[in-house]
N, C-alpha and C positions, 0 to 999 in steps of 0.2 A: 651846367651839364644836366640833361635828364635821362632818366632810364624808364622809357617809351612802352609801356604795357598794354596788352588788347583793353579794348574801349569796349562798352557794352551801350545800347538804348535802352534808355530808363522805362519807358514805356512804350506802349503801340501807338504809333504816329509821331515821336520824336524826330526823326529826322524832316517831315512836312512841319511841325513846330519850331525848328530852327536848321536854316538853312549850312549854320555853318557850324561843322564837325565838332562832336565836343574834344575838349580837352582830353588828351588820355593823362591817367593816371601817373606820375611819376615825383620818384620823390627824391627832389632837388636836394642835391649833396651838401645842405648848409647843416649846420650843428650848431647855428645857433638863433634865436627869434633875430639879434639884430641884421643879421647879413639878408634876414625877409624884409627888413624894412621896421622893426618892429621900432618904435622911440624909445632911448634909453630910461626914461622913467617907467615907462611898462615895463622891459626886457629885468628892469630890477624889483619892481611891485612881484614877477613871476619866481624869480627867483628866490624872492624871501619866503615863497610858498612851494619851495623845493623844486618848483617848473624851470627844468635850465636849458630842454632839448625838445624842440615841436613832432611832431607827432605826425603822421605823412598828411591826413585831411588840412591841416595848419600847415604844413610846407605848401600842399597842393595850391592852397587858395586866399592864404596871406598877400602875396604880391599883387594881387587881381583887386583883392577885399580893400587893402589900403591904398588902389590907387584910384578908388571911387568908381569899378565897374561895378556892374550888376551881377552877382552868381549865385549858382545854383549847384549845392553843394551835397553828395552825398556819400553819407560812411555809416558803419553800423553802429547801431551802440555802444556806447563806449570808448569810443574811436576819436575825440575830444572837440567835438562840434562847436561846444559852447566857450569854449578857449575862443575856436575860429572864427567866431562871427563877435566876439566881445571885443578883441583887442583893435578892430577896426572900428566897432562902434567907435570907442574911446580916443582913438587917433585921430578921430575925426571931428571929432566936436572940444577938445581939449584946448583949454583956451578960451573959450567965448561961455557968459550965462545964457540962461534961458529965461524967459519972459514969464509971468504968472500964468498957470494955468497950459502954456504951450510950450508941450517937451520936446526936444530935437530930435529922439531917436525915439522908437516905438519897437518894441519886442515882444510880438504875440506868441503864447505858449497852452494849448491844449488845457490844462490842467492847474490848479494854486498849489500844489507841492512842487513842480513844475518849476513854475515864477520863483517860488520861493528860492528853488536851489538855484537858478540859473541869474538871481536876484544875490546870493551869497557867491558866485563866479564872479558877476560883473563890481563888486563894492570895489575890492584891493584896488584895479584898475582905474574905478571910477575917480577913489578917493587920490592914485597916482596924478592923475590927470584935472584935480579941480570939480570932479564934476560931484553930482547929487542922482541916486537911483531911487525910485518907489516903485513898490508893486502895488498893481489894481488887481483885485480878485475879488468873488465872490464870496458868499459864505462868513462873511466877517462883517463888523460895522462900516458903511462907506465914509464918517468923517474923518478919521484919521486919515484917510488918504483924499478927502478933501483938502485937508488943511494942506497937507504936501504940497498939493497942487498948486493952492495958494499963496504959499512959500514961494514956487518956482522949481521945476523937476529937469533936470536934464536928459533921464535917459529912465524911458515907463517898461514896465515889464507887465504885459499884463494879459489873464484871457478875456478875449472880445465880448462875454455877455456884460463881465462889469463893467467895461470901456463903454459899451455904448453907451450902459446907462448912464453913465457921468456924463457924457457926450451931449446927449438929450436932456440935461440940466443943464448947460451949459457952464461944468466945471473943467472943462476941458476942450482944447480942440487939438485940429491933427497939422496945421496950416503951416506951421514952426517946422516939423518934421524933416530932417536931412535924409536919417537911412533909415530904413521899414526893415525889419529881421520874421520872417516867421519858422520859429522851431518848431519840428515833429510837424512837418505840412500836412503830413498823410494821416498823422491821428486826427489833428483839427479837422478834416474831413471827413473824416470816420467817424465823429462824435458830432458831427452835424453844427460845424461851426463855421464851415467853408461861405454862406452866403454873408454873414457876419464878418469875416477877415475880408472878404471884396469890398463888403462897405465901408471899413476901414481903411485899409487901401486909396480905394475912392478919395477919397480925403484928406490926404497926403498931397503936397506937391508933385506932381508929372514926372519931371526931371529930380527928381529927390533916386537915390542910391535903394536898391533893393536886393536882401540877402537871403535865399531858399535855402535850406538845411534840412535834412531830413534823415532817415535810418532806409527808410523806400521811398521810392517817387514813380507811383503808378498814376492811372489816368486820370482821380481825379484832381490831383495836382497841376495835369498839366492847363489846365481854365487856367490857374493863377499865372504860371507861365508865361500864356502867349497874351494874358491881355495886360500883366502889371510890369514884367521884366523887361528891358530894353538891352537887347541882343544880349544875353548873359553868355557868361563864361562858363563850362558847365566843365564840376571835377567832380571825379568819385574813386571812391578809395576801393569797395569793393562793394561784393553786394550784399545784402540784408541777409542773404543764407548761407553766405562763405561760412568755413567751418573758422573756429577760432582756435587757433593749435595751444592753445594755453588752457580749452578747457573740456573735459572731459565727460560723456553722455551716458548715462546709467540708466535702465529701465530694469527695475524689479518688482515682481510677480507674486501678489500676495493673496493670500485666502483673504475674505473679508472681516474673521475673528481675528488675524495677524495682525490686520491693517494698522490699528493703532500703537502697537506695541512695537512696530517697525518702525512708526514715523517717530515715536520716540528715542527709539537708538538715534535715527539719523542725526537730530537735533538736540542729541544730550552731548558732544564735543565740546570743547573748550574753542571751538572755531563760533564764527558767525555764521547766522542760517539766516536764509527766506527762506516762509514756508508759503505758496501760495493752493487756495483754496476757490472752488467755483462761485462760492455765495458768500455775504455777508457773516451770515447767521452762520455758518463754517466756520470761519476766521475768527469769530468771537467766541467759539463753542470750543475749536483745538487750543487757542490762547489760554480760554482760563484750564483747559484739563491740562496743557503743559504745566501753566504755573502750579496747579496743583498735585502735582507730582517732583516738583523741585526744580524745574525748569522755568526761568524766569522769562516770561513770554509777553509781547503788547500786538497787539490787534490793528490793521489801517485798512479803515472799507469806509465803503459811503454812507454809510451811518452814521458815523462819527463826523461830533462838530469840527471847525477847523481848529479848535484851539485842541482840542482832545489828538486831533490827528498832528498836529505840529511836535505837542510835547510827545506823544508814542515815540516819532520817527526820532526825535531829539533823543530818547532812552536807549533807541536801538544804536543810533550813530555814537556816541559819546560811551556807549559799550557799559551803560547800565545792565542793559538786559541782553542774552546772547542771540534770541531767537524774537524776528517779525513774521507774524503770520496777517496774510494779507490777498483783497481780490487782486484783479489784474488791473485797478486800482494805482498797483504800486510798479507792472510791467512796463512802462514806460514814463512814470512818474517820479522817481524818487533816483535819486545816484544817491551811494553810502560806499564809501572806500573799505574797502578790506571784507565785503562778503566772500566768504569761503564754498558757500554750499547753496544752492537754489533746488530745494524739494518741490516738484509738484505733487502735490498730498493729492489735488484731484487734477485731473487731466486736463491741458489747454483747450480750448474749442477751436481751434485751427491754429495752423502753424507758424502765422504770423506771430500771434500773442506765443506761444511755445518760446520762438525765436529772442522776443522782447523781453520774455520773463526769463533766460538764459541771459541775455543781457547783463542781467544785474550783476553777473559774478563776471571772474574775468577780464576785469575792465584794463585798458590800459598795458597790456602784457602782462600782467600778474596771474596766479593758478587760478583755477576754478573747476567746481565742479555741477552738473546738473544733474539732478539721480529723480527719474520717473517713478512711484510708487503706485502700482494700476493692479488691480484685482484680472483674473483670468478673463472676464465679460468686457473688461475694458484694451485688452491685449492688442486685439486685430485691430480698431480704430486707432490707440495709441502707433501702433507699427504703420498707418500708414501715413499719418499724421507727420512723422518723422522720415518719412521719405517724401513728401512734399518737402518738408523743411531740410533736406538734402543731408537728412543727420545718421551717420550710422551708430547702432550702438545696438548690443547683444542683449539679449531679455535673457533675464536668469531667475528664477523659482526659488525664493528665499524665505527664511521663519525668522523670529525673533534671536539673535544671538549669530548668523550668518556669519560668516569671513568675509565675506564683499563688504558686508555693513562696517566691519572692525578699520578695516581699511581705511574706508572712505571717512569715519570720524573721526579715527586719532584717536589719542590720548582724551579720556575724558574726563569732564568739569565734577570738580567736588557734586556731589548730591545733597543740595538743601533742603531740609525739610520745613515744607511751609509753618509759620506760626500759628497753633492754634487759635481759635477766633475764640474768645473770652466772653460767652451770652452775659449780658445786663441782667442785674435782679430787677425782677418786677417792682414799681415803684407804686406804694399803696397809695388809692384814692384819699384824698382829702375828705375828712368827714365834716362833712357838709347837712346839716338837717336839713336846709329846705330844696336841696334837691334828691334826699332821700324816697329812693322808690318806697310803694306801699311791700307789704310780704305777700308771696303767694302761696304760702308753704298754709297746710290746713291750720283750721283752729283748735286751740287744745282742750 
């Protein structure tokens, strides 16, 4: 039985890109992955990871994914994509190895935080089902995941700059490949990776299974579409700027002497924070003034190597530290369970990223909150920035110490105070005669 909701077009010219209606949205009265189809070795890999009930994007597109159509999938963040397009990979190639060098599945992903997390989704399953995962990314040395390769990889997660280049050494090819997944279609395009992922594509088997997943699917998505998908199945749960009833939109109004002294209440709770920031040199400059006020703070921008940015995001998840402050970078890059609060310290640059970096909290039906901190000069853009983004939410003229502010943090975290830094005594030169300078002091 389904329960039949309006259908929307993804973009301008969807219906001339597929003749036959998409799917509308409904979500299939099962309660549990197996009655989707899901294989009992999976349905119990999820469950020992507390996943016992799909999520409507995995209701929507589980039966389609595992019966080896083509779709084209899309929900907002958070909304459990990378469930929906993993447990099919996994059903499907489960059973049989792979060849040196030629993976059977290939999962392209915008971003190496990205791979990494959606590289930590797919293991439970993977390892359920026999199989072996590596991630290809850049920014890191390429033999380790040579050697992988060489080994023999099942299922590659990777983004397309380091694919190719392994490609074009010939540590790699795409020939083996059963199903093609690209996550976040619309960033990869955004980040100018779209001619990259066709050639990719390209290279794949014809008749090989192709999975589209996205948060939006605007036009230039739809190239990949109509020249790689064979008649997909197209679900969508909702759209990119539905509201999310679980979480809550705050825009407060501050002098620019206030500004720091606000964003510090926000992020001194005993909750988890993102704090996101327009620049680099932002994100590294409110990091260390949080920690330096008792606030244990780590930084994730493009600055930073990948091993610098793996361990941050490891301090933030594992609830080392309370607060990530980070570019937008980390707005479609990073999942971390249990963020409570998403500050933008500085202002999105369009709604999309706004929507993305809301995102991070909320996830999954759980609370959340997103609280705008914008000086009086940034008000009018902010406000309408957020009626693009179909968000309502009241601006309110707040100083340090606020009742909105109390609210919104809760109970707050002990106040540490950093360890003083211990200066080195100077260590005397070695008395060395012959490289004794002469004196210049007069003669007596």
């Amino acid at each position: 039985m389904r329960v039949a909701l309006r259908t929307v077009a993804f973009y301008p010219g969807f219906a001339r890109l597929h003749p036959r209606p998409p799917v509308p949205i409904g979500i299939l009265l099962s309660s549990t992955f197996a009655e989707l189809g899901v294989p009992n070795a999976l349905c119990r890999a999820l469950a020992a990871q507390g996943i016992d009930a799909p999520f409507p994007i995995q209701t929507s597109t589980l039966p389609d994914s595992i019966a080896g159509r083509d779709v084209l999938g899309r929900g907002r963040t958070g909304s459990g994509k990378t469930i929906a397009f993993c447990i099919p990979v996994a059903t499907r190639l489960a059973g049989r190895t792979s060849r040196p060098g030629a993976p059977r599945a290939m999962i392209l992903v915008p971003t190496r935080e990205l791979a990494n997390q959606v590289a930590d989704t797919m293991r439970p399953l993977a390892k359920a089902s026999g199989l072996s995962v590596t991630t290809v990314v850049g920014g890191v040395s390429q033999n380790p995941q040579v050697q992988a390769l060489k080994r023999g990889v099942d299922i590659l997660v990777a983004t397309p700059g380091r694919l190719e280049d392994l490609i074009r050494q010939k540590h790699c090819r795409l020939d083996q490949v059963e199903v093609s997944v690209l996550d976040e279609a619309d960033h990869l395009a955004d980040l100018g990776f779209l001619p990259a992922s066709k050639r990719l594509l390209q290279l794949t088997p014809k008749r090989s299974q192709r999975l589209l997943f996205s948060a939006t699917l605007d036009g230039a998505v739809g190239v990949l579409v109509r020249t790689y998908l064979v008649d997909p199945v197209t679900h969508h749960v909702d759209a990119a700027a539905a509201p999310v009833p679980s979480m809550s939109h705050h825009v407060l109004t501050v002098s620019e002497t206030d500004k720091p002294a606000v964003v510090r209440e926000l992020v001194s709770g005993k909750q988890r924070s993102l704090a996101f920031t327009r620049t680099k040199h932002g994100a590294k400059k409110l990091a260390r003034q949080l920690t330096a006020s008792g606030i244990p703070a780590v930084d994730l921008h493009g600055n930073l190597s990948q091993a610098a940015r793996q361990r941050n995001l490891a301090k933030f998840s594992d609830g080392s530290v309370r607060v990530l402050v980070a570019t937008d970078i980390a707005a479609r890059g990073i999942h971390v369970d249990g963020i409570d609060m998403v500050v933008h310290v500085d202002p999105a640059a369009e709604h999309k990223t706004y929507l993305h970096r809301c995102g991070r909290t909320a996830r999954a039906g759980a609370q959340g909150a997103a609280v705008s901190v914008v000086t009086n000069a940034q008000r009018r853009d902010t406000a309408r920035m957020l009626r693009m983004a179909e968000v309502k939410a009241e601006a309110q003229q707040v100083s340090p110490g606020h009742a909105i502010i109390t609210d919104l943090v809760g109970p707050r975290a002990p106040h540490v105070k950093p360890e003083p830094v211990q200066a080195k005594p100077p260590q005397a030169r070695p008395n060395n005669p012959r490289r004794r300078r002469p004196s210049r002091g007069r003669a007596a």
